[in-house]
Structure formats: C-alpha cells, structure tokens
C-alpha positions, 0 to 999 in steps of 0.5 A: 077408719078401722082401728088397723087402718089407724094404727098403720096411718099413725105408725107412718106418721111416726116414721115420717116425722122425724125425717119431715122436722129435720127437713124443716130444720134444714130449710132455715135460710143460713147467711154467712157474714165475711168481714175483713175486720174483726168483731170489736168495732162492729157491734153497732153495724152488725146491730143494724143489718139484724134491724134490717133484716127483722124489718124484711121478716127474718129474725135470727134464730127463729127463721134463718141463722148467721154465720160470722167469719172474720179475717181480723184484718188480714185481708190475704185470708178472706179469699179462703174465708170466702171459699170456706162459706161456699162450701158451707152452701149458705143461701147468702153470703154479706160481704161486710167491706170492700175488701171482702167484696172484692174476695168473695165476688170471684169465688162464686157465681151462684151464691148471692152477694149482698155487699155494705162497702165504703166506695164506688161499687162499680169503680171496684169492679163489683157491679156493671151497674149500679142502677141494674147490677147483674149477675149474683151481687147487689149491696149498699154503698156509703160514700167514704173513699170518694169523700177523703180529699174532703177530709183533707180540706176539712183539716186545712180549714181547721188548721189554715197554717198547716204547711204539711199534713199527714195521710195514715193508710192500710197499705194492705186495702185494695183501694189505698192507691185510689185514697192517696191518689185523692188526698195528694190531688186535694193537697196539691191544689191547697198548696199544702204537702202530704206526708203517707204514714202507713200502718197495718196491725197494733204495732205499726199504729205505735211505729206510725204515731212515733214517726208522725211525733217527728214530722211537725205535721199540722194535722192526720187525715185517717184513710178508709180502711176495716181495720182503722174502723175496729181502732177508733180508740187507739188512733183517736188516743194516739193523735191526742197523746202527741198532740195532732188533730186528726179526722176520720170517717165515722162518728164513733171516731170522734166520740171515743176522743178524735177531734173531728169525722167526715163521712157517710153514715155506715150504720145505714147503710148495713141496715139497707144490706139487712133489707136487701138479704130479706127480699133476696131471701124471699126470691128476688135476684140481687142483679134486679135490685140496684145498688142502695146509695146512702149520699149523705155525709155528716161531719162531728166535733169533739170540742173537749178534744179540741181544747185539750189540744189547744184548738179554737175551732172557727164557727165557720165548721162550727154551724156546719157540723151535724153534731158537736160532743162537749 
C-alpha cells in the first residue's frame, strides 16, 4: 500500500472509530425493572434474577444494564412508571409482581415482558396459556395467592381453639377480592370466623396492629401482597408485641420474628425470570416460552418466636416443617 494511500485508510479509521465505539455501546441490551414495592425487602430476589441472567450469559454492566423503577408501594404509579420504560426503549422490561404485571401488559404490545408474580398468570388475565403464552409476556410463577386458604388452616391447626382469625390485606393489590374470597371459604368450612383488617402504608400497619389488639383474634393470616413483603420486620414484630401468632408466605418472615410462613419459594422463581431475559435477550419470542411453574411450597417455624408467646407447636406441624429456626 502507498504511504498516501495509508494515511487516507488510517485517517477514515479515525473518522469512523468514534462513531463505531458509540455504536457498540448503544448496542448493550438495557432491561428495565418495574416493581411495585420498593428496593428494601428485595435485596435477595434482585440477587437471584442477576444469578439468573449471569447463568443465561448476561452480566450487568459488562454486557447489558438494568433499569430499576420503584412505585414504593403506590401501585396507581406504576402504569406511568411502566409508560416511562417504554419511552426509554429498553430491549425488556421485568415486571417484578403481579401488580406491575397487570400495569405493564396494556402499555405495550412490542416490548417483551418477562414477569415473577405470586399468582395464576392466566387467572390475572396476563397470558392465554401457560404452556404457550402468546403474544409479548412470558414469566415465572410461585404459587402464593392460590396457597393463602392454606395458611388459614395451617393457623387453625396451630391454634385449634381459635374461634376468630384474622385476614390483614393491601386493599390496593389488584388480587385482595380473590385472597379474601379464598380465606373466607377456608374459614367457612373450618367453622372459624374471619376478621378483614386492611393496611396499605407504615401508618395503617400500626392502626391495623392497634385494632387487632382489640379483636381477641386467636391468630393473623398476612395476605399476598409487594408491599407486606418489603415489612417482614415490622409486621412480624407488631404480631409479637401483642401478642398474636401470625403466618406469611416467605421465610424471610419467619426469620425476622414471625412464628410461621407458607408459600412458594419466590427467590426461584426470580432466578427462571433471570434465565427467561437472557433466551429472550438472545432472539427468542417470550410467547414461544411457557410460563415457568415453581409448585413447591415450604413451610417455616420460628420456635423462639413461639415460646416468647407462650406457644407448644404440635409435632404434628413440627415433622412437616421444611425448617425450624431456634
């Protein structure tokens, strides 16, 4: 090559390299996050779904980039929030719970939507199918919703003198009528009333912890719902202050104080959502993928918990526990 000839070649190198390394740059996938709760409480499945993802071949910050956008519990700003990451253009949005599902899934038909809710995906309307979804949503589900008449009878059996329980909701979550509807069947058919307590935000937790010390309740159910997940603490505090056994869904419940938890295991199921982003990152369309069913349940005691409230658990729940913290 002539040297002029060199010099051109290089000095269009030069000219285009710029422009070439901003395109690579913008080519880095970027997945937004919508989550109807905000980020405490969430640390642990944040952590699986990046796990997820790594496993897929996509690491944070070295091949793609996440987006968080939080509602804080307000769930009437996540169709905004939704509408804010559409705007964005980011390759794929993660609705993290039902509620930001149920937001997200009207405001765009183009963008794929990989979802980690606590219910029946096809009951909320989100797919057709679980085994073949269609359309531009796909996610993992952890049976919670569909599992909290099972957390009454848990309570009754812990309790077999209870004669009124108590039901704390968010009357805010899109699914509240469906979790009480479950809970009052259960009650019915254990002959046991049920008293609905509703709380939304850190003041209506106290007012509703000051209205049960009032109902003699023999124990709380904790509905489904972001926001609870995000006070684990407080509520599971707030139920030994009165005293009351109470039950949630997630073992971090149980672990910060609560004497007992039943559900699906949540962290999993965030992890398949980190699997799913990397495939549809790849090419595949999230309508071809069914929906990801995590069908095991596990049940938690906390026996200090107990005893500080004057409680024998009965073997019986004992040998069926998947954990016991002492």
């Amino acid at each position: 090559m002539k040297r002029r000839d060199f010099i051109t070649a290089f000095g269009a190198a030069l000219a285009v390299t710029p422009h070439a390394s901003r395109a690579q740059q913008s080519a880095i996938p970027l997945v937004g996050v919508l989550s109807g709760a905000s980020a405490r409480g969430y640390a642990p499945m944040f952590a699986a779904l990046r796990r997820g993802m790594a496993e897929g071949g996509y690491v944070e910050n070295e091949n793609m980039k996440l987006e968080f956008v939080f509602a804080e519990e307000s769930y009437d700003r996540l169709p905004a929030l939704a509408a804010g990451l559409v705007e964005r253009r980011v390759s794929l949005i993660v609705a993290a719970s039902t509620p930001a599902a149920i937001a997200v899934k009207p405001v765009t038909s183009t963008i794929p939507i990989v979802f980690a809710v606590g219910g029946d995906p096809e009951r909320a309307g989100l797919v057709s199918s679980l085994s073949r979804p269609g359309g531009n949503l796909t996610g993992a589900a952890h049976v919670n919703v569909e599992v909290a008449p099972k957390r009454l009878e848990l309570m009754r059996e812990l309790i077999p003198t209870a004669k009124l329980l108590g039901l704390l909701v968010n009357p805010t979550n899109p699914l509240v009528e469906q979790v009480i509807a479950g809970v009052k069947a259960a009650a019915e058919a254990l002959n046991v009333g049920l008293q609905i307590v509703r709380a939304a935000s850190d003041e209506t937790i106290d007012r509703a912890f000051s209205e049960i010390a009032g109902m003699n309740l023999g124990g709380l159910v904790i509905g489904t719902d972001p926001f609870f997940t995000t006070r684990s603490d407080k509520l599971a505090a707030s139920s030994l202050r009165l005293p009351i056994p109470a039950i949630y869904q997630y073992r971090e419940f149980a672990a910060a104080g609560g004497v007992m938890s039943y559900g699906g295991s949540i962290t999993d199921s965030y992890y398949r959502v980190g699997l799913y982003v990397a495939r549809v990152l790849k090419g595949e369309k999230p309508g071809d993928l069914p929906v990801q069913l995590s069908t095991r349940v596990e049940l938690f005691f906390n026996l200090k918990s107990a005893k500080q409230i004057g409680l024998n658990v009965p073997l019986s729940l004992l040998g069926r526990a998947d954990e016991v913290i002492e």
